[in-house]
LUMKOLPA-949392 format. One record per residue: residue number from 1; x, y, z of N, C-alpha, C, O in turn; residue in three letters. Coordinates in nm, 3 decimals, padded with zeros to 5 digits. Layout:
<atoms>
{atom NUM; {X; Y; Z}; {X; Y; Z}; {X; Y; Z}; {X; Y; Z}; ALA}
...
</atoms>
This chain:
<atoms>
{atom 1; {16.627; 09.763; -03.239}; {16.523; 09.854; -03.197}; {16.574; 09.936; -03.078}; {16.618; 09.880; -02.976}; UNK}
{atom 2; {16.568; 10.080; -03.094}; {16.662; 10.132; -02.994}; {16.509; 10.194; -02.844}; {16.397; 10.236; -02.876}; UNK}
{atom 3; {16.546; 10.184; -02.733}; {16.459; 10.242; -02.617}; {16.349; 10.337; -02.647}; {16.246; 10.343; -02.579}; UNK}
{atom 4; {16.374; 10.419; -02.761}; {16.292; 10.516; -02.762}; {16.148; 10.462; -02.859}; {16.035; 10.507; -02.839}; UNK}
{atom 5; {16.178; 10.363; -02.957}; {16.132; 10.315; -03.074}; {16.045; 10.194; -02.982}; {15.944; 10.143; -03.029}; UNK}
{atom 6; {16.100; 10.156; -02.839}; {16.034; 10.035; -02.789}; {15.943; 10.141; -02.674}; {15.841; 10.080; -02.642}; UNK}
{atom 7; {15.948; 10.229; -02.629}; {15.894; 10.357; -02.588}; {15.733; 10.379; -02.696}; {15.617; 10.351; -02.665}; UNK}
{atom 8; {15.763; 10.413; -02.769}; {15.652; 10.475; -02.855}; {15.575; 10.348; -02.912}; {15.453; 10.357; -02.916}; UNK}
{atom 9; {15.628; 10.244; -02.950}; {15.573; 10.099; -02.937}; {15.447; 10.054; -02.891}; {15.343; 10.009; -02.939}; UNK}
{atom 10; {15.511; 10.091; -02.743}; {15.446; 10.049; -02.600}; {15.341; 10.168; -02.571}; {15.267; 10.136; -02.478}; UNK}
{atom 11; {15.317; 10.274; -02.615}; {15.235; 10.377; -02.604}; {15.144; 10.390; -02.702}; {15.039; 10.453; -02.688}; UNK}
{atom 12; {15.182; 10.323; -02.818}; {15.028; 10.322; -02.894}; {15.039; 10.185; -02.882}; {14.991; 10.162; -02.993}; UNK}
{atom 13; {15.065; 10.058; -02.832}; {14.983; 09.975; -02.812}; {14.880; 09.994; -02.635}; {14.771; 09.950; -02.597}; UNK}
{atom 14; {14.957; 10.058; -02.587}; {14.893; 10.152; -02.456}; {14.718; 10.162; -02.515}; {14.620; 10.089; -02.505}; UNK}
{atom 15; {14.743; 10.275; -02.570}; {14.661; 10.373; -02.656}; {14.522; 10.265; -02.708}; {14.407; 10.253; -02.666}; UNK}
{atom 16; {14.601; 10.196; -02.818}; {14.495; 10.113; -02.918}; {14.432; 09.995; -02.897}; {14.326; 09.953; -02.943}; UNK}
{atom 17; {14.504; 09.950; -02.827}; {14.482; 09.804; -02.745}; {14.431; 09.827; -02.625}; {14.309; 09.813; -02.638}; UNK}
{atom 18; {14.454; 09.853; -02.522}; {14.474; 09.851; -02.414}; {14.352; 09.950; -02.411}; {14.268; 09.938; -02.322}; UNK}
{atom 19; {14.340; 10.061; -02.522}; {14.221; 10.157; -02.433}; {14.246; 10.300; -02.287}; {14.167; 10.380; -02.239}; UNK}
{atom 20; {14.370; 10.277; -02.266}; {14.434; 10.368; -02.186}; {14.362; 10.489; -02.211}; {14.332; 10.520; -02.326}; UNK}
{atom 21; {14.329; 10.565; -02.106}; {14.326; 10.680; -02.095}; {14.454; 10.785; -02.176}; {14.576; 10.782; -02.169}; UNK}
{atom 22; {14.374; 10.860; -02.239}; {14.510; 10.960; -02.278}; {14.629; 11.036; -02.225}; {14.744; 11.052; -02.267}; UNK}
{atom 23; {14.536; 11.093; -02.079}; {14.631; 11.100; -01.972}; {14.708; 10.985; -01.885}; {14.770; 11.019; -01.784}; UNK}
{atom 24; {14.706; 10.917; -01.905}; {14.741; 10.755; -01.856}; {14.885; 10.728; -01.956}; {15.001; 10.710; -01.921}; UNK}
{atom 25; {14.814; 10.737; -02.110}; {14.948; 10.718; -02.193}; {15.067; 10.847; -02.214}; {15.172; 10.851; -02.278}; UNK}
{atom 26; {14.990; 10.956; -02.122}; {15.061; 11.073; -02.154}; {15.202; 11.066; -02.049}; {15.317; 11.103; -02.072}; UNK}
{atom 27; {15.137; 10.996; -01.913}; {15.192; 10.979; -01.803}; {15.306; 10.896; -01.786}; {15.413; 10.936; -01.740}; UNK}
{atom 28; {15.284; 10.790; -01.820}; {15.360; 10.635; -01.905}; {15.470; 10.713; -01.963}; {15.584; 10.695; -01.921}; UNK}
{atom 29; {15.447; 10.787; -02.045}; {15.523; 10.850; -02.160}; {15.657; 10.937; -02.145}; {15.764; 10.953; -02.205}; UNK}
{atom 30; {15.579; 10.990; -02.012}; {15.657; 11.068; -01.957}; {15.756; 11.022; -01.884}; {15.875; 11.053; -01.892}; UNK}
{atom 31; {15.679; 10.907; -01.777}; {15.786; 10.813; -01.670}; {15.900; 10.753; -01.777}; {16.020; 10.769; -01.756}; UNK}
{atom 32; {15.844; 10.674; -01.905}; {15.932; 10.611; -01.941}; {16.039; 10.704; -01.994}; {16.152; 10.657; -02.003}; UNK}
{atom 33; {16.018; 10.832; -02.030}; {16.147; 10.911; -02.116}; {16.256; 10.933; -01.988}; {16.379; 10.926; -01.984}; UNK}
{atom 34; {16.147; 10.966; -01.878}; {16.273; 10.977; -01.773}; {16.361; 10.862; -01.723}; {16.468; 10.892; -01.671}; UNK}
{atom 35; {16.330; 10.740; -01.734}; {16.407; 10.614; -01.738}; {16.536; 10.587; -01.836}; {16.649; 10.540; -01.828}; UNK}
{atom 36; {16.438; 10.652; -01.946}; {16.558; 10.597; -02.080}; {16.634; 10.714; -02.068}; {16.742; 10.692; -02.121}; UNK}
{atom 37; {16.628; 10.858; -02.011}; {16.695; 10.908; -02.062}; {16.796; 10.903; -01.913}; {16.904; 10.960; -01.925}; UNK}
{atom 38; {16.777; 10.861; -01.824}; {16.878; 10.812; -01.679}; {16.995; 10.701; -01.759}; {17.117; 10.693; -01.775}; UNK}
{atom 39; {16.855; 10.615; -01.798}; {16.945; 10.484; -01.887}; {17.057; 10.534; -01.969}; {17.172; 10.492; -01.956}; UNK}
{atom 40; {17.006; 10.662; -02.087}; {17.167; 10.675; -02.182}; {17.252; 10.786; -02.105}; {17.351; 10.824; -02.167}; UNK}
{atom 41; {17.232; 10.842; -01.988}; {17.341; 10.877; -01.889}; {17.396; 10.822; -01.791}; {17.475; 10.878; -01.715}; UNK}
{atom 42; {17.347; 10.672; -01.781}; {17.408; 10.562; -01.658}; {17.453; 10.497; -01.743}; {17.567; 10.473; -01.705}; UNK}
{atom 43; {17.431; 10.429; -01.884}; {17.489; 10.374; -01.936}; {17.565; 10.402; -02.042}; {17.625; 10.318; -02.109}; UNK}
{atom 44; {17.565; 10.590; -02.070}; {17.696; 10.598; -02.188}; {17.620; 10.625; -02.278}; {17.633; 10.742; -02.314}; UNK}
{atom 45; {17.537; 10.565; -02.338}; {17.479; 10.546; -02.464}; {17.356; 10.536; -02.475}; {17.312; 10.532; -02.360}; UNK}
{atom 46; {17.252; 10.528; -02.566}; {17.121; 10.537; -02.623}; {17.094; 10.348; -02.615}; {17.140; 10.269; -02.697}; UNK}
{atom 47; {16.986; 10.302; -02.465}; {16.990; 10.175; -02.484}; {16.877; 10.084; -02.597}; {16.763; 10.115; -02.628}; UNK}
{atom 48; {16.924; 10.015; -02.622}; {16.834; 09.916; -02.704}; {16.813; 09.809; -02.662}; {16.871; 09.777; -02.558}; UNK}
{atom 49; {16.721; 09.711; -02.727}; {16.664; 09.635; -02.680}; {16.723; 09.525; -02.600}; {16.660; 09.484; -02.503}; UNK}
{atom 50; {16.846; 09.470; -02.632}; {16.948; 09.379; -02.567}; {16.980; 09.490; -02.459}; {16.964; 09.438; -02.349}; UNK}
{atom 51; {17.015; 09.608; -02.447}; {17.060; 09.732; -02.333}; {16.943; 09.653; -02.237}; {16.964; 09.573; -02.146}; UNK}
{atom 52; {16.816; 09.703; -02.286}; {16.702; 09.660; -02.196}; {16.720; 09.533; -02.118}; {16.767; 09.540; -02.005}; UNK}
{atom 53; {16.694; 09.445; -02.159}; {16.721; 09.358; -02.106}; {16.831; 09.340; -02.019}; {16.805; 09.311; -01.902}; UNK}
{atom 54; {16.951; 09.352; -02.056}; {17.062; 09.335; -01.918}; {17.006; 09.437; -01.830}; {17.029; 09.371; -01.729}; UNK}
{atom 55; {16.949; 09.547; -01.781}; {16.900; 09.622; -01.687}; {16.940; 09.534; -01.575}; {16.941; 09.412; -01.595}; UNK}
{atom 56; {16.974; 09.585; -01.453}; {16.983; 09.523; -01.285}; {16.943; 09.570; -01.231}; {16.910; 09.676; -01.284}; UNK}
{atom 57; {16.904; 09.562; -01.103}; {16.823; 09.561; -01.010}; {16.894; 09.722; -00.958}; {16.829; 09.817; -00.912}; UNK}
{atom 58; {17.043; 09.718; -00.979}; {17.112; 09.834; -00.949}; {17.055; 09.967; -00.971}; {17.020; 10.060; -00.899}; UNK}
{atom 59; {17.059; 09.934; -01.143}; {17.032; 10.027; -01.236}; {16.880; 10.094; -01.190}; {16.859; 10.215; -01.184}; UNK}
{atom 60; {16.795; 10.002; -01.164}; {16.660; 10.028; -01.190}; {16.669; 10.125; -00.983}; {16.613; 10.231; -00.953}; UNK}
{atom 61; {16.730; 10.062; -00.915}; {16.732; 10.130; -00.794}; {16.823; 10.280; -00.828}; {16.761; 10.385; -00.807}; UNK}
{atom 62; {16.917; 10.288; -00.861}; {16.990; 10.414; -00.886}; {16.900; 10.498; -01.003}; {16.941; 10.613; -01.020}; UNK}
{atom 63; {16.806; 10.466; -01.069}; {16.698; 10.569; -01.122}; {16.584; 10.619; -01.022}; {16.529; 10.729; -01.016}; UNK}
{atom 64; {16.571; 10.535; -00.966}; {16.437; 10.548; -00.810}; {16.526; 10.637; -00.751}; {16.478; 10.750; -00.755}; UNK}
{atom 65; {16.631; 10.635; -00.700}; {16.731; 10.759; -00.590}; {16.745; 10.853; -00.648}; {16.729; 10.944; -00.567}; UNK}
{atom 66; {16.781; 10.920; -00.805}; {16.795; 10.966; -00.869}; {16.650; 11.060; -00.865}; {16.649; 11.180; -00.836}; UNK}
{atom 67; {16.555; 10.998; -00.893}; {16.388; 11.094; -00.869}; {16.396; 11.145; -00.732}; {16.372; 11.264; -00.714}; UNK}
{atom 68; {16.433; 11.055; -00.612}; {16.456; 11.075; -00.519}; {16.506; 11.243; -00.493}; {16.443; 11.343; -00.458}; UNK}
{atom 69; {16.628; 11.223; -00.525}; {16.708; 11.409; -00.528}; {16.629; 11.445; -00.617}; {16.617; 11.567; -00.615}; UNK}
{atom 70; {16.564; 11.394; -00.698}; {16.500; 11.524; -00.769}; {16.361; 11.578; -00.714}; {16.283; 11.651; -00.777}; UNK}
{atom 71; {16.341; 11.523; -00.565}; {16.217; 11.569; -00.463}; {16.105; 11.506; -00.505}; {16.001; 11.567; -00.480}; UNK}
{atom 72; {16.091; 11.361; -00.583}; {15.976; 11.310; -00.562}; {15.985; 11.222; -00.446}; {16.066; 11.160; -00.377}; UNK}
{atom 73; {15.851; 11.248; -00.461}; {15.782; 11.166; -00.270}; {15.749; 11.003; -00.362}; {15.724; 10.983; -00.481}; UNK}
{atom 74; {15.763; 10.914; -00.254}; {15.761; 10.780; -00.273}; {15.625; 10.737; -00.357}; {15.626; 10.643; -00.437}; UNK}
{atom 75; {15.500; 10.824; -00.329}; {15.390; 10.792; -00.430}; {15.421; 10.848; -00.572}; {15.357; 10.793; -00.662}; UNK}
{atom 76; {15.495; 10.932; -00.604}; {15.499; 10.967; -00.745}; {15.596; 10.871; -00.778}; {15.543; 10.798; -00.862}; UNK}
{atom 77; {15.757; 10.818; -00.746}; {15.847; 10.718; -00.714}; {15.768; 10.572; -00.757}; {15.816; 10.500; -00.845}; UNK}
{atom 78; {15.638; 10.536; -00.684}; {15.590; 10.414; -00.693}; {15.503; 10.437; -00.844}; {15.501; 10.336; -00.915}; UNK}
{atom 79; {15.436; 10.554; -00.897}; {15.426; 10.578; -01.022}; {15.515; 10.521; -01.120}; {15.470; 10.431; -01.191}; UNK}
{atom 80; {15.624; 10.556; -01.133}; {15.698; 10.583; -01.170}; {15.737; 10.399; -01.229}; {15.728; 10.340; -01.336}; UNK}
{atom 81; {15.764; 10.378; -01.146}; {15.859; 10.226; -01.144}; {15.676; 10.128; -01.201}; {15.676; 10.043; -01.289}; UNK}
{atom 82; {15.577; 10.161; -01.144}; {15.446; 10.102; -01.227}; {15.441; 10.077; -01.358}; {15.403; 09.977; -01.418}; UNK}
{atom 83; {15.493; 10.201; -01.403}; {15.489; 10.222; -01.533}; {15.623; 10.170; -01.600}; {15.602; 10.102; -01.700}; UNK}
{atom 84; {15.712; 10.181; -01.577}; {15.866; 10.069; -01.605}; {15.833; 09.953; -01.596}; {15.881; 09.886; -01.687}; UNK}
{atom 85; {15.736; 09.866; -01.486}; {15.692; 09.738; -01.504}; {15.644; 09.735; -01.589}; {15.706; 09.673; -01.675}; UNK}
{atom 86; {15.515; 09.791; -01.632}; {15.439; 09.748; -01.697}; {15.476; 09.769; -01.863}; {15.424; 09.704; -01.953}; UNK}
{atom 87; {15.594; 09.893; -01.882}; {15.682; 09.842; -01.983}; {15.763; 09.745; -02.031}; {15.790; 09.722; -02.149}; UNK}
{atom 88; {15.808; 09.676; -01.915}; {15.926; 09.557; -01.899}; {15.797; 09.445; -02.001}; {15.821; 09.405; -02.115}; UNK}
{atom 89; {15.682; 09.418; -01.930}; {15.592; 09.321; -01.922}; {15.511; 09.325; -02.061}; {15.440; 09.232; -02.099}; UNK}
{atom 90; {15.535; 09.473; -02.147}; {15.496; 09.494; -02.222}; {15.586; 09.409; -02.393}; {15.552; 09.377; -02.507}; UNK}
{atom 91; {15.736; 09.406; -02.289}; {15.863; 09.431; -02.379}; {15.882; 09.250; -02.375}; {15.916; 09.184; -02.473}; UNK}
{atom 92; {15.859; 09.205; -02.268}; {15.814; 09.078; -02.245}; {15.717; 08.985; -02.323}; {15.735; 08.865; -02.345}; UNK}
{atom 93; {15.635; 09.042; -02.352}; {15.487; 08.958; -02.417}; {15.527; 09.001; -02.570}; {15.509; 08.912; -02.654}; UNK}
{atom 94; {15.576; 09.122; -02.616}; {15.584; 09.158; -02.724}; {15.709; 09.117; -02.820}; {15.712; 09.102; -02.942}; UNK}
{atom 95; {15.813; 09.103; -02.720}; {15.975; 09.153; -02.844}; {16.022; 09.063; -02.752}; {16.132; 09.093; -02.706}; UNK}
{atom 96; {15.969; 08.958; -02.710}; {16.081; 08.829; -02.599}; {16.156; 08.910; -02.546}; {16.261; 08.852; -02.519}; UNK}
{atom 97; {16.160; 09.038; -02.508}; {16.267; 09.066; -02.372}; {16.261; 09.053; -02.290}; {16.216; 09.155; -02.238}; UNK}
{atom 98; {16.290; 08.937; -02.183}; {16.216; 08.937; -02.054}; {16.353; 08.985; -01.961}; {16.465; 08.959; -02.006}; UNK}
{atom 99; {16.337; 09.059; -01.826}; {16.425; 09.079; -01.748}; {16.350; 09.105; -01.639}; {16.273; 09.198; -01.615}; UNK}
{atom 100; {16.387; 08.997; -01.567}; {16.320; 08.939; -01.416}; {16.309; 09.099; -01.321}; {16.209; 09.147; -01.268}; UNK}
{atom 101; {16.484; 09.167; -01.325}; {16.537; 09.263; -01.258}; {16.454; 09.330; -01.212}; {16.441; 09.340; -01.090}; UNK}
{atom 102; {16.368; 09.399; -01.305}; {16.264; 09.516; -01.296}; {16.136; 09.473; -01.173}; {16.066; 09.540; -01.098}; UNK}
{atom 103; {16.155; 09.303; -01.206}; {16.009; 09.261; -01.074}; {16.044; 09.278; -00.948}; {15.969; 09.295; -00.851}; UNK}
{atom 104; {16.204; 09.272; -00.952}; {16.236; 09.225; -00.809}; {16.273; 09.354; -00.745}; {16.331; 09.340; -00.637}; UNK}
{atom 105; {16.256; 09.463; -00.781}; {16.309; 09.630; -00.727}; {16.127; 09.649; -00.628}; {16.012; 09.661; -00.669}; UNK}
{atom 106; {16.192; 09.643; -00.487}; {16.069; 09.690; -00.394}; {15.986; 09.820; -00.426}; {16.052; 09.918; -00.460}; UNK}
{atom 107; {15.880; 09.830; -00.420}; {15.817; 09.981; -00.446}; {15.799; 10.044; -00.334}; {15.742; 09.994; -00.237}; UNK}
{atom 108; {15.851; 10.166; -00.336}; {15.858; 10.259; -00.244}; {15.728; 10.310; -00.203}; {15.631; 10.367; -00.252}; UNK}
{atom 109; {15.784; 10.250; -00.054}; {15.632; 10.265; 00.032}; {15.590; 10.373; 00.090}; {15.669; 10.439; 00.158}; UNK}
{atom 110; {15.458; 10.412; 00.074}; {15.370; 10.579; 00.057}; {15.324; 10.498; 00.212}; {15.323; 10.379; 00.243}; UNK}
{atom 111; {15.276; 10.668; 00.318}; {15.183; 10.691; 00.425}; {15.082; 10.676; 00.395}; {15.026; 10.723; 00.296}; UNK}
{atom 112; {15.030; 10.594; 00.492}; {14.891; 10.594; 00.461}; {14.855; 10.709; 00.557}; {14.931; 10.732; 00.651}; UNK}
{atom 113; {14.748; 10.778; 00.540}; {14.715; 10.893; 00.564}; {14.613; 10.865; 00.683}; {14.520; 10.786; 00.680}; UNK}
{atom 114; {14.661; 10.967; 00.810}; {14.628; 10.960; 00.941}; {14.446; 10.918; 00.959}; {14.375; 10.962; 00.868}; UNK}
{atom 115; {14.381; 10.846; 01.059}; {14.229; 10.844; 01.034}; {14.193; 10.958; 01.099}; {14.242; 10.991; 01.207}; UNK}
{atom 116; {14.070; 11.054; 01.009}; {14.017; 11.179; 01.053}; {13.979; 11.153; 01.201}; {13.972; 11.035; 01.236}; UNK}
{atom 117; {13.949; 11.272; 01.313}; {13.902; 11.277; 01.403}; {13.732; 11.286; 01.431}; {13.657; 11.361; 01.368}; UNK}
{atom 118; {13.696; 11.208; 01.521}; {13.559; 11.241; 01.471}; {13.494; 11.302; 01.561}; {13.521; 11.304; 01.681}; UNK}
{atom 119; {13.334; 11.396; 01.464}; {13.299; 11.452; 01.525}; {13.246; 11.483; 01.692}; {13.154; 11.402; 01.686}; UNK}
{atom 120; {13.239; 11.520; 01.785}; {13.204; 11.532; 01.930}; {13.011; 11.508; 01.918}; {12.936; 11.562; 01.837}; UNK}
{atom 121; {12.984; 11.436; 01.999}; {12.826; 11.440; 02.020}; {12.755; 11.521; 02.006}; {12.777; 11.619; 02.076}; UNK}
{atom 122; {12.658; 11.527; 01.930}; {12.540; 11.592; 01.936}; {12.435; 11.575; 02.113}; {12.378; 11.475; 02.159}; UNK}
{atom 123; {12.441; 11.659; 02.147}; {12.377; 11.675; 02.289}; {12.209; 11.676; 02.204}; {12.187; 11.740; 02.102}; UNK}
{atom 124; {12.140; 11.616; 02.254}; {11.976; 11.609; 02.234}; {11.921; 11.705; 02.301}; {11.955; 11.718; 02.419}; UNK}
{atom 125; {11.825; 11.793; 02.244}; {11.751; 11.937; 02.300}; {11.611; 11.941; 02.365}; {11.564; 12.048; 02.403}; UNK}
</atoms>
């Protein structure tokens, strides 16, 4: 079963099972093509399901740096790798591929956003 076939898999069981939002599976869809398609230019070739599985911690960090230069900010980044888990976990429960690798890659940590200032007193008239 080659990446793309475990890709589309995982998106209509997304879809049918799961109940996903359409934009949700559209999103998924998207993160994962950009993975696999890092995957058959880091690794040479079009990966499959044994490919999947050997994945390292390397691999899965040199795709995060990779979005990186390509100017995503750490919340689209933490998107990103959400949706690779929850493929891994998908690929896991479904087709016995389990690969720890993917749990153990830190998610890139977003600002939390400054607390507003608040308004000045109302003086009583």
């Amino acid at each position: 079963m080659t990446g793309y076939e475990c890709r589309e898999s995982f998106l209509s069981w997304l879809a049918l099972e799961k109940r996903a939002s359409p934009l949700t599976v559209e999103a998924y869809g998207t993160d994962l093509a950009s993975f696999l398609g890092f995957l058959t230019r880091h690794l040479g070739a079009e990966p499959d399901l044994s490919a999947l599985t050997a994945v390292s911690q390397a691999d899965v960090r040199a795709w995060l740096a990779s979005l990186a230069n390509e100017g995503l900010v750490n919340a689209s980044r933490a998107r990103h790798l959400s949706a690779v888990r929850s493929f891994f976990r998908y690929l896991a429960r479904h087709h016995a591929a389990e690969n720890a690798a993917v749990k153990l890659v830190s998610t890139p940590k977003t600002r939390r956003p400054l607390p507003r200032a608040l308004a000045p007193p109302r003086r009583a008239e």
